[in-house]
Backbone as a printed PyTorch tensor [residue, N CA C, xyz], in Angstrom:
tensor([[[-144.3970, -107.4460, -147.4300],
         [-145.1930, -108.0160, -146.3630],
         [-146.1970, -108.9830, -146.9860]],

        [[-146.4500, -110.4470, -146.1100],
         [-146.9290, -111.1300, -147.2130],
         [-148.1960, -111.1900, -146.2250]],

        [[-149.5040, -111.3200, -147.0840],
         [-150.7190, -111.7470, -147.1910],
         [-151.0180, -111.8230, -145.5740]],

        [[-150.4380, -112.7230, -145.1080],
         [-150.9660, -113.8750, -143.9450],
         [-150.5570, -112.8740, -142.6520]],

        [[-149.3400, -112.1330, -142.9470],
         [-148.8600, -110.9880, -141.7720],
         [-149.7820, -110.0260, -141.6560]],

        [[-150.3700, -109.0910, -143.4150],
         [-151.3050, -108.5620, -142.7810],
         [-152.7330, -109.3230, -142.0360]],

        [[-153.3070, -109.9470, -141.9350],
         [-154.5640, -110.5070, -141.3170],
         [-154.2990, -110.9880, -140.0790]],

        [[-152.6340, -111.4830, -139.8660],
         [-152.3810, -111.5210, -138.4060],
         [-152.2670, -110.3160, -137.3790]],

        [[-151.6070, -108.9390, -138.1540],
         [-151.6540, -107.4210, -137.7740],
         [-153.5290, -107.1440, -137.3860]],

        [[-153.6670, -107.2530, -138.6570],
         [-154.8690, -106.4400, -138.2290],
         [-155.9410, -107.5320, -137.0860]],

        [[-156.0120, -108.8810, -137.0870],
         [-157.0160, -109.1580, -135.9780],
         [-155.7780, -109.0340, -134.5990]],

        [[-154.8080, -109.0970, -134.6740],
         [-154.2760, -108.2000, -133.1260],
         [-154.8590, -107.0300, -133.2030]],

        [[-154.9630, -105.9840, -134.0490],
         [-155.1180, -104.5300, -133.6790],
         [-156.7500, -104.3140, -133.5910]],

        [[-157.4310, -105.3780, -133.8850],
         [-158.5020, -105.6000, -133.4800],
         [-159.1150, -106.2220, -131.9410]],

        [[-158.1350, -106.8020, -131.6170],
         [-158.1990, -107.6520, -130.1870],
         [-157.7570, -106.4670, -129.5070]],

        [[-156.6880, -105.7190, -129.4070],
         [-156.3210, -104.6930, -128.7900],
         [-157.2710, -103.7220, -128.7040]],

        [[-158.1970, -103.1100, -129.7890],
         [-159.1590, -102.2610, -129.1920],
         [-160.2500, -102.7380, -128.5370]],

        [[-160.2920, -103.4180, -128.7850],
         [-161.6430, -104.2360, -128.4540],
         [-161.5810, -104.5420, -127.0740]],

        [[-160.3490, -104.8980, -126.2440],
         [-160.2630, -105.1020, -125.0890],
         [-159.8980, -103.8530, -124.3240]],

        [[-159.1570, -102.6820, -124.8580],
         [-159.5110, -100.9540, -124.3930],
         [-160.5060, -100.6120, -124.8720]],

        [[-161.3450, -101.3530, -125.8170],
         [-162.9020,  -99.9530, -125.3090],
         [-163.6380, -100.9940, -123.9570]],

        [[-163.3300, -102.6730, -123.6870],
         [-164.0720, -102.4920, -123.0960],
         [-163.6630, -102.6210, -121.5450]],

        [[-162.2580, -102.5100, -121.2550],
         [-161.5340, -101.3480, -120.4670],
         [-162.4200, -100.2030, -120.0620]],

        [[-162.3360,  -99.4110, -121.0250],
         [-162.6650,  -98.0430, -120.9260],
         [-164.2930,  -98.2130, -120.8210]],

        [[-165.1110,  -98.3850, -120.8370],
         [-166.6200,  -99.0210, -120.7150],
         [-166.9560,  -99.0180, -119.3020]],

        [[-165.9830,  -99.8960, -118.5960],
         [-165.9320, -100.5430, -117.3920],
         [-165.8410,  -99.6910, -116.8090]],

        [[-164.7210,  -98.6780, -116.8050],
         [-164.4990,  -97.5360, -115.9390],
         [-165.2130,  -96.4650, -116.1020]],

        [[-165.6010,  -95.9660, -117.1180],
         [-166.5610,  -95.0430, -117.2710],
         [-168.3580,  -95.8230, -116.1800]],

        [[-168.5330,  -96.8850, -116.1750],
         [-169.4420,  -96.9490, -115.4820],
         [-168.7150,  -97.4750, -113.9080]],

        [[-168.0690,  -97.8840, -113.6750],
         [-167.1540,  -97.5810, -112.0160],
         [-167.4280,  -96.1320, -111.6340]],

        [[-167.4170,  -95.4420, -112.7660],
         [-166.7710,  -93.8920, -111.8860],
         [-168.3390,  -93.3530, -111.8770]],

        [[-169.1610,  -93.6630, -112.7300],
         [-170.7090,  -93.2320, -112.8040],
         [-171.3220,  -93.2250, -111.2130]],

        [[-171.7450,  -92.2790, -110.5960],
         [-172.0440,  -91.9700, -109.3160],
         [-173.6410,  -92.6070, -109.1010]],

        [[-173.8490,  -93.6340, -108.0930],
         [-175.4690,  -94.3880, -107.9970],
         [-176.3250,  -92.6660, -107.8960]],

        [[-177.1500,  -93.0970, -108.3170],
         [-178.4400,  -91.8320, -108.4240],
         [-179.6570,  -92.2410, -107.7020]],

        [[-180.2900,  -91.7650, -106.5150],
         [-181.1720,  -92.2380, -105.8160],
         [-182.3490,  -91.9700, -106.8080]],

        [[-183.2640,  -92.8730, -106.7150],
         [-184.2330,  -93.0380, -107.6400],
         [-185.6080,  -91.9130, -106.9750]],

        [[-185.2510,  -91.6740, -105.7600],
         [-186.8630,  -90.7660, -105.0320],
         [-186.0420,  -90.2240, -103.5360]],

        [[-186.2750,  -88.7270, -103.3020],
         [-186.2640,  -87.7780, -102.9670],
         [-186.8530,  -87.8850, -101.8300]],

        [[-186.9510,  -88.0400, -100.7500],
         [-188.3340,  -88.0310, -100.0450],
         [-188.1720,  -86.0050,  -99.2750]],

        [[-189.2680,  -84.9320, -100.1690],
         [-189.4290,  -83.7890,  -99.4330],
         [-189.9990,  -83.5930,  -98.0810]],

        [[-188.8380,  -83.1120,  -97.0930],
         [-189.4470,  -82.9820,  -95.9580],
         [-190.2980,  -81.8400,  -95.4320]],

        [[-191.3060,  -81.8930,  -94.6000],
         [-192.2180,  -81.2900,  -94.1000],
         [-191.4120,  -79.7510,  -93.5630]],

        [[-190.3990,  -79.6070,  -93.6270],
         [-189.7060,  -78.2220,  -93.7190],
         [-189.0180,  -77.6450,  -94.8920]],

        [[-189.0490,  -78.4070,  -95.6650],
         [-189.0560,  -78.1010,  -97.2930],
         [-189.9490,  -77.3890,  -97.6930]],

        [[-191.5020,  -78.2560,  -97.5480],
         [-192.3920,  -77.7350,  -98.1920],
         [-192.9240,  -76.4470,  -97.6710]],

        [[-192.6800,  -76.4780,  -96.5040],
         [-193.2540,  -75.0120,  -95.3040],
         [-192.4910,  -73.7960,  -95.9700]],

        [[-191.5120,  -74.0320,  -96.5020],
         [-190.2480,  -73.4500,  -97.1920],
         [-190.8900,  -72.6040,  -98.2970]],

        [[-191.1210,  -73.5010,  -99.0930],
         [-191.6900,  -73.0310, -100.1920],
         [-193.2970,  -72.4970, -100.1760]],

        [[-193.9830,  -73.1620,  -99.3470],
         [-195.6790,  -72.7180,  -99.2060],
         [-195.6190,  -71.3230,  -98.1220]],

        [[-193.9640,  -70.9870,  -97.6170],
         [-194.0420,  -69.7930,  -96.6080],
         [-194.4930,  -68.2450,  -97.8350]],

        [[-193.5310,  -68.7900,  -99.1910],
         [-193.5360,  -67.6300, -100.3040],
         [-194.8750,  -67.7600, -100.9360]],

        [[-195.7570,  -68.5170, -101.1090],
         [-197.1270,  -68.4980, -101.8370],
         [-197.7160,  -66.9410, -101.4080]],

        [[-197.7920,  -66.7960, -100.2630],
         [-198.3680,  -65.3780, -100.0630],
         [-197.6100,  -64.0800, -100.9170]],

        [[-196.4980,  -64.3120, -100.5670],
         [-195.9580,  -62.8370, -101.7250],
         [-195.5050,  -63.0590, -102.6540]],

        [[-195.8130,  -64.1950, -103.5330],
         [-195.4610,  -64.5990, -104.8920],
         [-195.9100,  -65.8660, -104.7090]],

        [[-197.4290,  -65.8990, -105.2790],
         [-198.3260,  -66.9340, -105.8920],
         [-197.5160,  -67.6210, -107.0610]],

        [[-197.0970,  -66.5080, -107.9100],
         [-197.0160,  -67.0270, -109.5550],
         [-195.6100,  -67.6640, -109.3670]],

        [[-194.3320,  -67.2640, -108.4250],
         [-192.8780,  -67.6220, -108.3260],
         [-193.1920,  -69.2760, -108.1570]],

        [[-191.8230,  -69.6220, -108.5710],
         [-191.5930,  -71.0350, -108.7560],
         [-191.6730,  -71.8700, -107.2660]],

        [[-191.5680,  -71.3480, -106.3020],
         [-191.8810,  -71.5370, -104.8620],
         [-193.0170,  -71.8440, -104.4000]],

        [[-194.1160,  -70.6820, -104.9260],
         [-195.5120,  -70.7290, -104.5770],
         [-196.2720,  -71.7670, -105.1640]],

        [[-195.5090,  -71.8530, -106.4180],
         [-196.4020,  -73.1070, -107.7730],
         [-196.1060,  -74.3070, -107.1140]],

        [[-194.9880,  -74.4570, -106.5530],
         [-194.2090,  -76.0820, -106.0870],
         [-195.2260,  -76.1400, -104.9880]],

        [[-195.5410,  -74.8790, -104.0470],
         [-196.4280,  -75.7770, -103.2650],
         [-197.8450,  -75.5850, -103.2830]],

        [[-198.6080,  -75.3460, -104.4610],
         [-200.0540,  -75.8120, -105.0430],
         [-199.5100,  -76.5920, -105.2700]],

        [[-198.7160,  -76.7200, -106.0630],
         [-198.5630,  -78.2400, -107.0150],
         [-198.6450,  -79.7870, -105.9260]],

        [[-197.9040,  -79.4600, -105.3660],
         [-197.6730,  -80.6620, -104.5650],
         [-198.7900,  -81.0460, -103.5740]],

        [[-199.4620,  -80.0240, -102.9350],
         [-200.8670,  -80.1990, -102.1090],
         [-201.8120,  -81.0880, -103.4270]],

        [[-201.6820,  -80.2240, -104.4520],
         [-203.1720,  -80.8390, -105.3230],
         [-202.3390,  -82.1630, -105.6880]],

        [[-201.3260,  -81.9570, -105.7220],
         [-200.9000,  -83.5790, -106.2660],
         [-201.4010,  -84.3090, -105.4930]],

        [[-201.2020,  -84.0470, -104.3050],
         [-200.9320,  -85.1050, -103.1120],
         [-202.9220,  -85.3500, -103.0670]],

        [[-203.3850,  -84.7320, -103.4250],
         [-205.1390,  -84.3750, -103.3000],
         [-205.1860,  -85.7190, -104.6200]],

        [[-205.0100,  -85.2320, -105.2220],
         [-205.4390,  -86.1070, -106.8790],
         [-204.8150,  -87.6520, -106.8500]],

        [[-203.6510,  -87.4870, -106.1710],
         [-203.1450,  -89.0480, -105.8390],
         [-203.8430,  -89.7370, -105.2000]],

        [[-204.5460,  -89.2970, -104.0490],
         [-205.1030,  -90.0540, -102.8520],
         [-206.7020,  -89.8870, -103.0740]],

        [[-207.0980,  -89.2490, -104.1050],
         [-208.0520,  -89.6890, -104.9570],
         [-208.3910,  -91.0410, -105.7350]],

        [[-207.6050,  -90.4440, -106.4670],
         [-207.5920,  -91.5440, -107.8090],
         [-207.2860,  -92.7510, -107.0480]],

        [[-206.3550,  -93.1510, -106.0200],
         [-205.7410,  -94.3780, -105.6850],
         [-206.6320,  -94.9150, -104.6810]],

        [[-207.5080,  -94.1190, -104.2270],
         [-208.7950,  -94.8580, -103.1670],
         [-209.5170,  -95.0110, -104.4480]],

        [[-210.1720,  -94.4920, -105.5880],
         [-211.0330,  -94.8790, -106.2390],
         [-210.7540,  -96.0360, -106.3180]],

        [[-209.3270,  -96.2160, -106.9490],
         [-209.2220,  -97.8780, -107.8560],
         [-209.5670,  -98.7000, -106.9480]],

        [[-208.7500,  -98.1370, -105.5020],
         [-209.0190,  -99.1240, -104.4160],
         [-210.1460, -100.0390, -104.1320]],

        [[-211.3570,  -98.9600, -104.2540],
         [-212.7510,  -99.2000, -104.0040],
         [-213.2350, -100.1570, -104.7650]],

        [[-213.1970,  -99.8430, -106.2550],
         [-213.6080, -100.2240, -107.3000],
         [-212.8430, -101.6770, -107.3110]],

        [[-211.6210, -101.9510, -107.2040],
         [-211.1260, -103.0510, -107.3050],
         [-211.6310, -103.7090, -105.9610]],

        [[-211.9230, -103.8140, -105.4490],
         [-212.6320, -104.1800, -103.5520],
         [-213.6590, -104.4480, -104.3190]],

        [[-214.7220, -104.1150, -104.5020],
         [-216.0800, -104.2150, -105.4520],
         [-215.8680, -104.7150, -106.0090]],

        [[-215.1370, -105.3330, -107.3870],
         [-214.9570, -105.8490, -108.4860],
         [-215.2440, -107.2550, -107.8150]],

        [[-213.7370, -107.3980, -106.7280],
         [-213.7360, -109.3300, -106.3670],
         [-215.4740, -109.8360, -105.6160]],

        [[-216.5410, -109.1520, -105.5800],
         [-217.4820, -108.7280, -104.6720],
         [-218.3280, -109.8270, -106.0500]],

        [[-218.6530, -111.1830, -105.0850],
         [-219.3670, -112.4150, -105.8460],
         [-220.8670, -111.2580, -106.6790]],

        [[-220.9660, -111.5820, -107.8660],
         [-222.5200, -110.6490, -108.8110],
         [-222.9300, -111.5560, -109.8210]],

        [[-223.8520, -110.8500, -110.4080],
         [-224.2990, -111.2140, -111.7140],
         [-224.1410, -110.2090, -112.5150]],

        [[-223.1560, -109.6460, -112.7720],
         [-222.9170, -108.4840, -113.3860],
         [-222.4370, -108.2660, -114.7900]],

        [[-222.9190, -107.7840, -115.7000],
         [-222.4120, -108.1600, -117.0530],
         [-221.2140, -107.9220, -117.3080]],

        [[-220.6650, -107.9250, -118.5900],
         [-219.1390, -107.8500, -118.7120],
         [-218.8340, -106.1520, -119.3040]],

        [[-220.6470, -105.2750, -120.0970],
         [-220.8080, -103.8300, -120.3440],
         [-220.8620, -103.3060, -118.8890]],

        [[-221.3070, -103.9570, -117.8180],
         [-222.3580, -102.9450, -117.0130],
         [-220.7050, -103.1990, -115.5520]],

        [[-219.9040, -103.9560, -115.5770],
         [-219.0040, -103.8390, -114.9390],
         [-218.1110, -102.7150, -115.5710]],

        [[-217.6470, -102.1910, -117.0590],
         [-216.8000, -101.8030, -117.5810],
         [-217.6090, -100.5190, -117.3310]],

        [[-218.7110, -100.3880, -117.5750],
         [-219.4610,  -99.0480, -117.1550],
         [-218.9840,  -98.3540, -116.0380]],

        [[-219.2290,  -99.6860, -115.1040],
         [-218.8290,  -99.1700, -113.3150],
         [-217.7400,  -98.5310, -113.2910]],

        [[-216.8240,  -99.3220, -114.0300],
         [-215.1480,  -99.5040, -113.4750],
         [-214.2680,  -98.3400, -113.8190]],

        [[-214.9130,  -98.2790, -115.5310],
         [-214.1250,  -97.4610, -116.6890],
         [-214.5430,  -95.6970, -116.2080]],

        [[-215.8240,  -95.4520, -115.5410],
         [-216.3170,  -93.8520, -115.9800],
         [-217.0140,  -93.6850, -114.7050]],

        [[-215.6100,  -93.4320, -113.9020],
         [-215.6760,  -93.0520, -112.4310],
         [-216.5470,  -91.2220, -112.5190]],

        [[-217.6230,  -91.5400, -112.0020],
         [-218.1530,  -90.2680, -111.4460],
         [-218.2910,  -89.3700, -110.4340]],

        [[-218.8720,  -88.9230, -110.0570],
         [-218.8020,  -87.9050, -108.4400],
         [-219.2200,  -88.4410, -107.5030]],

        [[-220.3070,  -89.4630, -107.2270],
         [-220.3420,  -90.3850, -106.5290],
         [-219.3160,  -91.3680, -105.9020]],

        [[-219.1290,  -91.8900, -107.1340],
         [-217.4220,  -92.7010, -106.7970],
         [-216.3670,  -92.2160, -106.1160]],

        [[-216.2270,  -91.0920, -106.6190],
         [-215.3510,  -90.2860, -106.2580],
         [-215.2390,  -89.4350, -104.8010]],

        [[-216.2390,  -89.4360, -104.6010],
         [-216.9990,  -89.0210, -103.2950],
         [-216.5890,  -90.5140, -102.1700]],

        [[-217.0780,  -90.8720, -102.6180],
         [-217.2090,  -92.8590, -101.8340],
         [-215.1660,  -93.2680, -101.6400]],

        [[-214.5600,  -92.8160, -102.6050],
         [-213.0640,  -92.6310, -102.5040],
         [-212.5620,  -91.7810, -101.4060]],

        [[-212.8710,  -90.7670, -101.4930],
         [-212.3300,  -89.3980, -100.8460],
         [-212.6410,  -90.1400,  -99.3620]],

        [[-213.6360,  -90.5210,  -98.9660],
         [-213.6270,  -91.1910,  -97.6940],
         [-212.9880,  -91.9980,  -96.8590]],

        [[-212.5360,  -92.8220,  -97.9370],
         [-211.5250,  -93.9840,  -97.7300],
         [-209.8520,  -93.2070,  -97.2400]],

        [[-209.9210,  -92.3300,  -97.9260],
         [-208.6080,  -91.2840,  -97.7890],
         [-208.3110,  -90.7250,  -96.3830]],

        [[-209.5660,  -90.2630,  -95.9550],
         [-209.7460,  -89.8170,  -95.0820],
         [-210.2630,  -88.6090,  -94.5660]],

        [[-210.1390,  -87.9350,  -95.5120],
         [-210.7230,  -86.4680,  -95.5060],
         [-211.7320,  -86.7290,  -96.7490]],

        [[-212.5120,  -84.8760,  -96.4180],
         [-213.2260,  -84.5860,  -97.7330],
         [-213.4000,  -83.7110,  -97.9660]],

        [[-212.9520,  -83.0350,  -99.0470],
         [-213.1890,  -81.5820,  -99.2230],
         [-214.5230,  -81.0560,  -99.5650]],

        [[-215.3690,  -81.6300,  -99.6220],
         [-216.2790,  -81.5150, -100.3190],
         [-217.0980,  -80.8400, -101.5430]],

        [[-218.0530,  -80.1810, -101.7980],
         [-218.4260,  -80.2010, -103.2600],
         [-218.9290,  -78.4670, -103.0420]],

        [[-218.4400,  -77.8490, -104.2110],
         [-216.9860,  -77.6520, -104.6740],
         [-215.7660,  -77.0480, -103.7320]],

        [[-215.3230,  -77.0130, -103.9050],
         [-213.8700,  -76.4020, -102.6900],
         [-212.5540,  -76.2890, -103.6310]],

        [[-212.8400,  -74.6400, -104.0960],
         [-212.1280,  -74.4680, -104.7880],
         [-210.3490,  -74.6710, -104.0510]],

        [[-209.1430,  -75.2740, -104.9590],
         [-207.8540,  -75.7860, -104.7000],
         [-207.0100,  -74.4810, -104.0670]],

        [[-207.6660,  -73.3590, -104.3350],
         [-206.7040,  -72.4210, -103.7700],
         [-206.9590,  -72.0900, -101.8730]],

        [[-208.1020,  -72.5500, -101.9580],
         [-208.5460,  -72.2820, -100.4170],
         [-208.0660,  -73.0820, -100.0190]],

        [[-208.0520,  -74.5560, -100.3440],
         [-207.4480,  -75.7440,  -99.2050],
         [-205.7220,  -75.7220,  -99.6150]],

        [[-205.1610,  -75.2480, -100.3620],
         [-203.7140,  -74.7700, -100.4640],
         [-203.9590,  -73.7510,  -99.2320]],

        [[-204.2100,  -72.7720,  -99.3220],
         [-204.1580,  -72.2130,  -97.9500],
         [-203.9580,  -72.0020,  -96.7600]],

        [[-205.1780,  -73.5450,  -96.7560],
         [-205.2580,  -73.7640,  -95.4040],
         [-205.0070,  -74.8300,  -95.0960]],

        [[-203.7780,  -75.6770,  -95.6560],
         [-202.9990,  -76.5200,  -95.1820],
         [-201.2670,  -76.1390,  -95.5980]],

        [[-201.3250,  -75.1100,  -96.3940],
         [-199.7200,  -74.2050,  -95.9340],
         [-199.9240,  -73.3280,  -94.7500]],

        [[-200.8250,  -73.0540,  -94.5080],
         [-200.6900,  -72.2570,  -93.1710],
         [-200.7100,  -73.7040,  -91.9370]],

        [[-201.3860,  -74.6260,  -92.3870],
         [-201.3630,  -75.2210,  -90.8660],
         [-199.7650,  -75.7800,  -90.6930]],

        [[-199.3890,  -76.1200,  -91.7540],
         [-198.0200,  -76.9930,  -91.7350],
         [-196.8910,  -75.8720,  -91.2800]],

        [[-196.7940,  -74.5780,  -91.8610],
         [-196.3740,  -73.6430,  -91.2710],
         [-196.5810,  -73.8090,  -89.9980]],

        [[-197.3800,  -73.4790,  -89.4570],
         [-197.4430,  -73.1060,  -87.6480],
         [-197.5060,  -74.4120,  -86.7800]],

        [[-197.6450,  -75.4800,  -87.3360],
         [-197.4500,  -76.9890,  -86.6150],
         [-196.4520,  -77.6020,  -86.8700]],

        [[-195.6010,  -76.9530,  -87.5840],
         [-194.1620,  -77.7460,  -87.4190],
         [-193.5500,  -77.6360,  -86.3630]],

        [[-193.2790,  -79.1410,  -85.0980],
         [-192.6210,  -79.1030,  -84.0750],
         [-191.3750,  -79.2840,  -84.5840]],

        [[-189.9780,  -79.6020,  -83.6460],
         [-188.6370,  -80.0550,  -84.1570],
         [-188.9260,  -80.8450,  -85.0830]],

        [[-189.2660,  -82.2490,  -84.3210],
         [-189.4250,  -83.5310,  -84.4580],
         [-190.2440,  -83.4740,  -85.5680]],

        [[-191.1520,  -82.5630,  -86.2590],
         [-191.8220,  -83.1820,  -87.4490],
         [-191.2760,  -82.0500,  -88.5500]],

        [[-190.1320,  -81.2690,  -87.9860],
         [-189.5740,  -80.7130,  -89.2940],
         [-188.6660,  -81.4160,  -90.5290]],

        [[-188.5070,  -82.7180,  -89.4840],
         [-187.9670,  -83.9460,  -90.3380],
         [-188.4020,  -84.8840,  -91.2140]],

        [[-189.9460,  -85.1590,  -90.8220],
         [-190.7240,  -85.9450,  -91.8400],
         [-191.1190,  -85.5740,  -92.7930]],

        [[-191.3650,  -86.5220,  -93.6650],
         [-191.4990,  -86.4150,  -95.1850],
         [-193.1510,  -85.5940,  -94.8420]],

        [[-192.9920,  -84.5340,  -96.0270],
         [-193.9420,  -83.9690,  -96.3810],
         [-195.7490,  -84.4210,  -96.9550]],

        [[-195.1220,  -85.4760,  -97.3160],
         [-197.2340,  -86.1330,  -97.3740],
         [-197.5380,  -86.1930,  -96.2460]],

        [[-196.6660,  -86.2410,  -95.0880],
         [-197.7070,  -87.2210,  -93.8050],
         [-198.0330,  -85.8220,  -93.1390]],

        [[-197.4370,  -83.8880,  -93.6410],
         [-197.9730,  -83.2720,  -92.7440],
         [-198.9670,  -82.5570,  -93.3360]],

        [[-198.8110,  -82.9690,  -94.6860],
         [-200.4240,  -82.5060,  -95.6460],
         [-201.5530,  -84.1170,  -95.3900]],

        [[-201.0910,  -84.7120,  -95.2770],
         [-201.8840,  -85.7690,  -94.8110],
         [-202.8430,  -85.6260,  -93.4600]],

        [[-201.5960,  -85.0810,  -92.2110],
         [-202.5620,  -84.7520,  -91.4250],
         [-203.1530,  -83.8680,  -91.4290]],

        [[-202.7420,  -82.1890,  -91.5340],
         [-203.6680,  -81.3180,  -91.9680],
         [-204.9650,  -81.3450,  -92.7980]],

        [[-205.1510,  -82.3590,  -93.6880],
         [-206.3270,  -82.4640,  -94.5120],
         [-207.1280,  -82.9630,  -93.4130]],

        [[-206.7240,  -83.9230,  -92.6080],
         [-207.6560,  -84.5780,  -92.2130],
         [-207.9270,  -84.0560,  -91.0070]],

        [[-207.3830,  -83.2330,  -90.2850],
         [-207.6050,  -82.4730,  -89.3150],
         [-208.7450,  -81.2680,  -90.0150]],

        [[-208.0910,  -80.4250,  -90.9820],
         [-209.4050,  -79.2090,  -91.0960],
         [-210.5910,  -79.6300,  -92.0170]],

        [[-210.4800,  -81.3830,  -92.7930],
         [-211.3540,  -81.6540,  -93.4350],
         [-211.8000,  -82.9290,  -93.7310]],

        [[-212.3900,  -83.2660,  -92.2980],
         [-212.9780,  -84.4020,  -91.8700],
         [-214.1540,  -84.6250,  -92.7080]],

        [[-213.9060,  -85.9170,  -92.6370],
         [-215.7020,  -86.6780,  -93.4500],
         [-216.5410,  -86.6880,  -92.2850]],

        [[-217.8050,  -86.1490,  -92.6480],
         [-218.8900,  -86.2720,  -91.8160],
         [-219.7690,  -87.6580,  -92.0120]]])
């Protein structure tokens, strides 16, 4: 076999894999199933799980729904703060470039307070997380009509907050 046959063999047997792996590439991502990127939990989900908090606090049921109340608490915190703070920021000053980063950077209880408003509710100062878990798994429990056993779960901790814990 001379010289020139092998280098013609081997870049065919090179073209040949090269065009089955990327064959096989193709189909392996064809057959790959789309993956929804977000879940939306409905307001009979969570009733679901915040029904077991009473006879198993510590079970993976009871934790999912602290977890998700304080989430939903700490989200709508933090995201009115920035809100505020960024609202304030565009707000014409003479403000230095320390005494803005002061403001902006080392949100305090005040701020935080001035946020919680914007949210809509307020739990106010202190209110420990296990009481208002409580008393917004019990309300969502007993206020689930048909019609809102279908909606996504923030909007019935949403209203419950703001129903048993209005800003004055």
């Amino acid at each position: 076999m001379s010289l020139t046959n092998t280098h013609s063999s081997m870049r065919n047997t090179v073209k040949i894999y090269s065009k089955l792996a990327v064959a096989v590439l193709t189909l392996q991502l064809a057959l790959v199933p789309t993956a929804n990127s977000f879940e939306v939990l409905s307001a009979q989900e969570l009733a679901s799980h915040c029904a077991i908090l009473k006879s198993d606090p510590r079970g993976a049921d009871g934790q999912f729904c602290v977890r998700y109340i304080q989430g939903f608490i700490d989200g709508a915190i933090a995201t009115d703060a920035r809100v505020m703070l960024n609202a304030e920021n565009n707000a014409p000053g003479n403000e230095s470039y320390a005494e803005r980063a002061m403001r902006t950077r080392m949100l305090g209880r005040i701020e935080l307070s001035r946020a919680a408003k914007l949210a809509g509710f307020c739990l106010g100062d202190p209110l420990p997380l296990k009481n208002v878990v409580k008393v917004v798994a019990a309300d969502i429990a007993t206020s689930l009509s048909t019609e809102e056993k279908s909606k996504p779960a923030m909007d019935a901790v949403y209203k419950s907050l703001i129903k048993n814990y209005p800003c004055k």
